[in-house]
C-alpha positions as CSV (number, residue, x, y, z in Angstrom):
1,X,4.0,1.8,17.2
2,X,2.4,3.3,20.1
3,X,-0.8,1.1,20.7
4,X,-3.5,1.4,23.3
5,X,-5.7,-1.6,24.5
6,X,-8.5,-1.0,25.8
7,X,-10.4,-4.0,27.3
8,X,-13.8,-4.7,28.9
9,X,-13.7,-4.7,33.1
10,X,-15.9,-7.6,33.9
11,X,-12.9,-10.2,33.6
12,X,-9.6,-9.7,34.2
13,X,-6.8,-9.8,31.4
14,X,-6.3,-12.6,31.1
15,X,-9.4,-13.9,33.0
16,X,-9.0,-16.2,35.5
17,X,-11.8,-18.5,34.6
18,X,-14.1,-18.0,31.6
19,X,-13.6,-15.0,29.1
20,X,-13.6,-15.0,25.5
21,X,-12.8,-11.2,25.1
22,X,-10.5,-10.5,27.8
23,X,-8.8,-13.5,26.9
24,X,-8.4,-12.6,23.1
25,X,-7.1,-8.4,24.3
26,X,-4.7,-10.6,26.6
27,X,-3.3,-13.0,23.6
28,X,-3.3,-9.9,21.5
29,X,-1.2,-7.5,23.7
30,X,1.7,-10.2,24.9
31,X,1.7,-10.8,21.4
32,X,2.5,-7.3,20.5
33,X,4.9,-6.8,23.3
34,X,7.2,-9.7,21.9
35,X,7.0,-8.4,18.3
36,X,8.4,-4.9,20.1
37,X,5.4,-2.8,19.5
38,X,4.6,0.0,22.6
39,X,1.8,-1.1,24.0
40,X,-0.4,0.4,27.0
41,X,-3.4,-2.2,28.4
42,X,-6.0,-0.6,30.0
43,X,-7.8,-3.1,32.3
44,X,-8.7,-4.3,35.8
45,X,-6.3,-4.1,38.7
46,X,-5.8,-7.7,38.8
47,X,-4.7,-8.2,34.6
48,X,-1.2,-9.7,34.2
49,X,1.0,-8.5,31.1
50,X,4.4,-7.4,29.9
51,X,2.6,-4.0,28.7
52,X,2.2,-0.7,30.9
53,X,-1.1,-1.8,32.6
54,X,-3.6,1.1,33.6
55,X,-5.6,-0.2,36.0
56,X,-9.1,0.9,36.0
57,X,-10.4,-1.0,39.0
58,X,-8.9,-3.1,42.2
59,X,-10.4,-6.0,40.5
60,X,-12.6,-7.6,38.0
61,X,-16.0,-6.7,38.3
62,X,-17.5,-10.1,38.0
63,X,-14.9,-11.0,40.8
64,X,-16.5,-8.3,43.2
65,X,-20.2,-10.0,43.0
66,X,-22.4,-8.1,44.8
67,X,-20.5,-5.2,45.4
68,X,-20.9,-4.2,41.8
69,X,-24.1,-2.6,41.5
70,X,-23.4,-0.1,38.2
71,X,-20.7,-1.6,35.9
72,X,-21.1,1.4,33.6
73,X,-19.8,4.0,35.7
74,X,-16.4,1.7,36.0
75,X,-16.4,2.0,32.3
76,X,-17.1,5.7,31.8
77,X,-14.4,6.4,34.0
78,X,-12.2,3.9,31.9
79,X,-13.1,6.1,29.4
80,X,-11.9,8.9,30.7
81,X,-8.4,7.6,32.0
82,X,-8.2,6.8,28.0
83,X,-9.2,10.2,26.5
84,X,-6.5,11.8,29.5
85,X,-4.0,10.5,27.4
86,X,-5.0,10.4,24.0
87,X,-2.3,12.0,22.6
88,X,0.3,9.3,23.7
89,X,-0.7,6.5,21.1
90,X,-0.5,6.2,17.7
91,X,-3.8,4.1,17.3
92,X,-6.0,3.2,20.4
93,X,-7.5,-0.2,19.9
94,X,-11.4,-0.5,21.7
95,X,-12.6,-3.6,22.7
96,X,-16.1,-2.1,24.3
97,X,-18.4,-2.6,21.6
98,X,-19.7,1.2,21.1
99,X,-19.7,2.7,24.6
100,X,-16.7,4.9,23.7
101,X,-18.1,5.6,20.1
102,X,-19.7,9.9,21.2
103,X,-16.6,10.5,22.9
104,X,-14.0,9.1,20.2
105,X,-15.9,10.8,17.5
106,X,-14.9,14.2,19.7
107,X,-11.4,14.1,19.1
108,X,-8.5,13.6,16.4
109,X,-7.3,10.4,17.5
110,X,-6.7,7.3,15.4
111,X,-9.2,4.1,16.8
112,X,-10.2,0.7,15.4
113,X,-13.1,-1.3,17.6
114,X,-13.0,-5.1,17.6
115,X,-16.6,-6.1,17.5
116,X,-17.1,-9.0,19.8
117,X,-20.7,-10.1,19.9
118,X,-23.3,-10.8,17.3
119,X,-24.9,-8.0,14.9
120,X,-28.5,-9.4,14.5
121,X,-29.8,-7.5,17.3
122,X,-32.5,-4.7,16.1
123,X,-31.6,-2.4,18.5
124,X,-27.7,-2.3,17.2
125,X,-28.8,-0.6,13.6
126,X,-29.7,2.9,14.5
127,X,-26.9,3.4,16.7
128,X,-24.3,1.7,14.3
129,X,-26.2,3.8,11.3
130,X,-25.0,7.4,13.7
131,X,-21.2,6.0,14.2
132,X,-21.5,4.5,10.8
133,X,-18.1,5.9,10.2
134,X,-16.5,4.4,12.9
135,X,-13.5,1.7,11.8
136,X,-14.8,-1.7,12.5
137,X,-13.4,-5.1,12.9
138,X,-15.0,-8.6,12.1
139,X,-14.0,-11.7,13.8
140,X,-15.0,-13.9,10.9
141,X,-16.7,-13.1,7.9
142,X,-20.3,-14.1,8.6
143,X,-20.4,-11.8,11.7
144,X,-20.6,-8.8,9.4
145,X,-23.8,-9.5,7.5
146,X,-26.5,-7.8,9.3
147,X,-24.5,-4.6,9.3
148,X,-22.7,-4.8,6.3
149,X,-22.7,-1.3,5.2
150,X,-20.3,-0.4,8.7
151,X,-16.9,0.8,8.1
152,X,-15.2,-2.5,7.8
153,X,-11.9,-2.6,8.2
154,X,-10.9,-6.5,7.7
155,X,-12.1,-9.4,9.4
156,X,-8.8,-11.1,11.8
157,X,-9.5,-14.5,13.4
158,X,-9.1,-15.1,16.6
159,X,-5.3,-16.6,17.7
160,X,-3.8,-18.8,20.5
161,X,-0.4,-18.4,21.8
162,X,1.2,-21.9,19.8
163,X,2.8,-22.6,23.3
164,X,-0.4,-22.7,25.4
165,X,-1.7,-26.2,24.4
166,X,-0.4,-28.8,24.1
167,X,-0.8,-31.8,20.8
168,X,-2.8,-34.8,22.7
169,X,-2.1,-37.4,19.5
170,X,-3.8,-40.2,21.8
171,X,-7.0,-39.2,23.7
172,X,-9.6,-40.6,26.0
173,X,-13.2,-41.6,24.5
174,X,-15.4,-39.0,26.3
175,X,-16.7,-35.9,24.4
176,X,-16.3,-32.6,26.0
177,X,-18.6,-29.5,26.0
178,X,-16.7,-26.6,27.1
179,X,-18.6,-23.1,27.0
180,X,-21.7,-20.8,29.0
181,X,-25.0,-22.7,30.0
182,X,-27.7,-20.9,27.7
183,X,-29.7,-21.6,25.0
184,X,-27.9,-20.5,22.3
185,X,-24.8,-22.7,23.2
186,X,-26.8,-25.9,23.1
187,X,-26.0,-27.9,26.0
188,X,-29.3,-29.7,25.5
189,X,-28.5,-30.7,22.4
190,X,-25.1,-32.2,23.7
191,X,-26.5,-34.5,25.7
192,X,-28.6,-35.8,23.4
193,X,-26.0,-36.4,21.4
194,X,-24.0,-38.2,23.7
195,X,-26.6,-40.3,24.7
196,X,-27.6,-41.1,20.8
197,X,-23.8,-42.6,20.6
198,X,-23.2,-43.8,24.4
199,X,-20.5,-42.2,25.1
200,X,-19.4,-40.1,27.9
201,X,-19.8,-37.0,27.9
202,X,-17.8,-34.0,30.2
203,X,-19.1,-30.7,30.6
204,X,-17.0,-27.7,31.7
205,X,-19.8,-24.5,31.5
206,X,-20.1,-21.7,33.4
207,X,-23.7,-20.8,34.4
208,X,-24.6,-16.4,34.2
209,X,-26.9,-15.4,36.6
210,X,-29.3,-14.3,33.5
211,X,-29.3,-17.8,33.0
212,X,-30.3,-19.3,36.3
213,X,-33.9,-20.1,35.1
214,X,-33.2,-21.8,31.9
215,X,-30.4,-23.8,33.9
216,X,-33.0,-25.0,36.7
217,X,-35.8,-26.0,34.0
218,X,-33.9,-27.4,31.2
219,X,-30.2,-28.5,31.8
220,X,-29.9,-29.3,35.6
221,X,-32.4,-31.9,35.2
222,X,-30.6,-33.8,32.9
223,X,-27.0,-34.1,34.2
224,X,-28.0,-36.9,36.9
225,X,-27.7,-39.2,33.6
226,X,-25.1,-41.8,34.2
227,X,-23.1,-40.8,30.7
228,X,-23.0,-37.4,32.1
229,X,-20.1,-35.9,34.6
230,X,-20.6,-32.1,35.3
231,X,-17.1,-31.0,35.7
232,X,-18.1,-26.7,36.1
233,X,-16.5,-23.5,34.9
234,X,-13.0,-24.4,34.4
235,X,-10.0,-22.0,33.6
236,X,-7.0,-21.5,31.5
237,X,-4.7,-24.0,33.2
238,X,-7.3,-26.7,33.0
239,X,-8.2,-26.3,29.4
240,X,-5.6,-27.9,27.9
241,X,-6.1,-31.9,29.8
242,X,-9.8,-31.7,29.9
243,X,-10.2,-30.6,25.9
244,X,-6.8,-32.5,24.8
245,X,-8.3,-36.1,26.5
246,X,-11.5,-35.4,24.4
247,X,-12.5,-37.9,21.3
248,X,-14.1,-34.8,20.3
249,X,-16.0,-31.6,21.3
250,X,-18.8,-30.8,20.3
251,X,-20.9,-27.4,19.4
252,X,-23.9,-28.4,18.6
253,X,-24.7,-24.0,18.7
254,X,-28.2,-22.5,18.0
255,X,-27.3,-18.8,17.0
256,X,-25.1,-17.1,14.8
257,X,-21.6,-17.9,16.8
258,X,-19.4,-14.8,15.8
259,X,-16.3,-16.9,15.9
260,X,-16.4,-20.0,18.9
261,X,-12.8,-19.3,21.0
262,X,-13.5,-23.0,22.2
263,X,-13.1,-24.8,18.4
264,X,-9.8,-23.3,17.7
265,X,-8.8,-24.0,21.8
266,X,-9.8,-27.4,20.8
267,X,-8.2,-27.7,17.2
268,X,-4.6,-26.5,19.1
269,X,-5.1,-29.8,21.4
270,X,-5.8,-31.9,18.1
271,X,-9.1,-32.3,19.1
272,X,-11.4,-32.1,16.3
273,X,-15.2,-30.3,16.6
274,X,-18.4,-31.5,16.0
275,X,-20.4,-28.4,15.1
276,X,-23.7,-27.0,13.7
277,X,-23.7,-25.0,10.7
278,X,-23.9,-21.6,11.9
279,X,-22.1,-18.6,11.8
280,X,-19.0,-18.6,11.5
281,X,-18.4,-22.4,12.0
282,X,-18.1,-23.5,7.9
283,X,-15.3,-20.7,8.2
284,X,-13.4,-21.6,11.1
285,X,-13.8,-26.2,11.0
286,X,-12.7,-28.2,7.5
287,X,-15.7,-30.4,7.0
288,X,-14.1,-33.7,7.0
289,X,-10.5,-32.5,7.8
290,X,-10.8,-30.7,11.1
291,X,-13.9,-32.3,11.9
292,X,-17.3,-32.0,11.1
293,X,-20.3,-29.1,10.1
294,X,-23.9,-31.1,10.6
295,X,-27.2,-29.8,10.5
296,X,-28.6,-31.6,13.4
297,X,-28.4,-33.9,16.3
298,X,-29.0,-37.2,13.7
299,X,-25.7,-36.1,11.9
300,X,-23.9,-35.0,14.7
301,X,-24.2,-38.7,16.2
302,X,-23.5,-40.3,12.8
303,X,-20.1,-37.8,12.5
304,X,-19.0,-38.8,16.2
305,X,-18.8,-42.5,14.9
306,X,-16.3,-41.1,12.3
307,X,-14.0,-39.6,14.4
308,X,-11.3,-41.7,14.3
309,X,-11.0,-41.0,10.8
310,X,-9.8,-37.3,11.3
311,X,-6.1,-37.0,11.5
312,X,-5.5,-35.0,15.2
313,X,-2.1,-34.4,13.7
314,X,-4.0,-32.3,11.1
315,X,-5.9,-30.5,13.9
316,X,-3.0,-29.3,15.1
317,X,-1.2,-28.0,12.1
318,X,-4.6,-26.4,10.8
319,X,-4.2,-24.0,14.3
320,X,-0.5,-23.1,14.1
321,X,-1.1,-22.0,10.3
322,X,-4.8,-20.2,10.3
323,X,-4.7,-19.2,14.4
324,X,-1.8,-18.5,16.0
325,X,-1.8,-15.1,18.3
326,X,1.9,-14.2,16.0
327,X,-0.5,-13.9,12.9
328,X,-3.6,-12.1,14.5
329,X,-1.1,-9.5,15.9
330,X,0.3,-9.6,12.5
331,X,-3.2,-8.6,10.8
332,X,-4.3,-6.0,13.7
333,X,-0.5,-4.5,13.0
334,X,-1.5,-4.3,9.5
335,X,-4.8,-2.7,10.0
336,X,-2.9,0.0,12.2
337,X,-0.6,1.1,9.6
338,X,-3.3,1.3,7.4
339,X,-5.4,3.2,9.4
340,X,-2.7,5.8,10.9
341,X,-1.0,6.0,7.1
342,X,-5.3,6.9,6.2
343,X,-5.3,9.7,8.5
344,X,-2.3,11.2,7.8
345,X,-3.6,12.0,4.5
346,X,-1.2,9.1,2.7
347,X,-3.8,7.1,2.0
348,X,-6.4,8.8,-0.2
349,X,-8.5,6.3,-2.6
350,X,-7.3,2.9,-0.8
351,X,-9.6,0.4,-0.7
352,X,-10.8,-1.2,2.6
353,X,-8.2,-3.2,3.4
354,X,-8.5,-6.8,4.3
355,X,-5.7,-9.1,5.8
356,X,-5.3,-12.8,4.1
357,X,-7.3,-15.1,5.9
């Protein structure tokens, strides 16, 4: 099958520090490339990857700092390099939210969007309810709900190549929170928790310039505690020791998480999760297998105390079964066929098609 990826330009595929959706297009792609599928990446100058790479720009735009002044226009032209050839792929896969939604419903092609972000925003439901015919895809199942009249397509979890961690069965006592410095992530919350059970805790985070303010007010203040060791933004190559030497991470979130890359990176390392119940967290951690879904910081303390009755062994297994990058590019594959075999008229009066979770 002739597939077209088209990826975001703000980090690089894969990105070279943080990254959730570049890093997912870049999983997805070599993953597709190894089952023998045709694939063309679209993507910044600096992406890596056994596909035919179209570069869009020299580099990643979050790279270039300051020189970047109007992402969009980097992206309409990415647009454009897509639409020149068109007529090459068999499906072209989006990973842009809706930029490219009035200039894909102009032609005859065959798309399917991966929706990244979360769908409780009031200003997404009068644009979705124009491109409401538009082929969507759900990272998890409670992502959906705010728009669940879209043209759902399936939900696919997120996967990890099963080679890129590896199984830590005996790891350090610190806790580890790995993610972005902003309120929704609940970096506050971490430390309290770590100080509530005295143990150590590691933070890897990268810190957004939108967030600069809420950083200097409400985080930076608390990391000259002496429990606390402020590692920074980390990236791919480091993931793997700091998460893998973790008693536990933890994801203590305050917003409805589409799916949380960093519990599955965790679960492939054996390290089980400490997480709020929100979003798509009951979906993606086994209460009491995998680790443990609390409802606040009290419970989040009590469940680090019961850590070492979680089987890291378990962790592990519970990744290579429900998140490996073979069986997401098994279930986009899937939704490919199901959507070119639509459009080619073979597939009147099929129901929405969902891939087994």
């Amino acid at each position: 099958m002739r597939i077209a990826q088209i990826a975001p330009l703000y980090e690089s595929v894969p990105p070279k520090l943080y990254g959730g959706t570049e890093r997912i297009v870049s999983y997805l792609t070599e993953e597709l490339v190894r089952q023998k599928q045709n694939v063309t990446l679209f993507a910044s100058g600096d992406s890596v990857t056994k596909a035919r790479l179209v570069p869009i720009t020299e580099q990643a735009l979050r790279l270039q700092g300051s020189r970047i002044r109007d992402p969009l226009a980097h992206h309409v032209r990415l647009l454009e390099l897509v639409l020149r050839e068109v007529d090459q792929f068999d499906i072209l896969h989006f990973h842009l939210d809706h930029l490219h939604f009035p200039l894909v419903r102009r032609t005859q092609s065959v798309c399917v969007t991966t929706l990244h972000g979360r769908l409780d925003i009031p200003d997404l439901a009068p644009l979705f309810q124009e491109y409401s015919e538009m082929p969507v895809v759900s990272i998890s199942d409670s992502q959906p709900e705010p728009l669940s009249w879209l043209n759902w397509c399936g939900t696919v979890y997120h996967g990890l190549p099963e080679d890129l961690y590896d199984f830590t069965e005996t790891p350090g006592d610190y806790l580890a929170f790995l993610g972005r410095i902003s309120p929704e992530k609940g970096l506050d919350r971490t430390i309290e928790i770590a100080e509530k059970t005295g143990r150590e805790l590691k933070i890897a985070a990268k810190l957004d310039p939108a967030d600069q303010e809420y950083f200097s007010k409400e985080i930076e203040p608390l990391l000259s505690r002496p429990f606390i060791e402020f590692v920074g933004e980390i990236g791919e190559t480091d993931k793997g020791e700091f998460l893998g030497n973790a008693a536990a991470l933890l994801f203590p979130i305050d917003w409805p998480e589409p799916f949380g890359l960093v519990m599955i990176e965790a679960l492939a390392c054996g390290t089980p999760v400490i997480a709020f119940d929100s979003g798509s967290v009951p979906e993606i951690i086994e209460n009491g297998i995998t680790g443990f879904v609390v409802s606040n910081i009290d419970e989040a303390a009590s469940a680090v105390g019961r850590i070492s009755t979680l089987s890291r062994r378990k962790c592990r297994e519970t990744f290579e079964q429900r998140f490996s990058a073979s069986r997401m590019a098994s279930d986009y594959l899937d939704i490919y066929r199901w959507l070119v075999s639509r459009h080619e008229g073979d597939g009147a009066g099929m129901t929405v098609f969902r891939p087994a979770a």
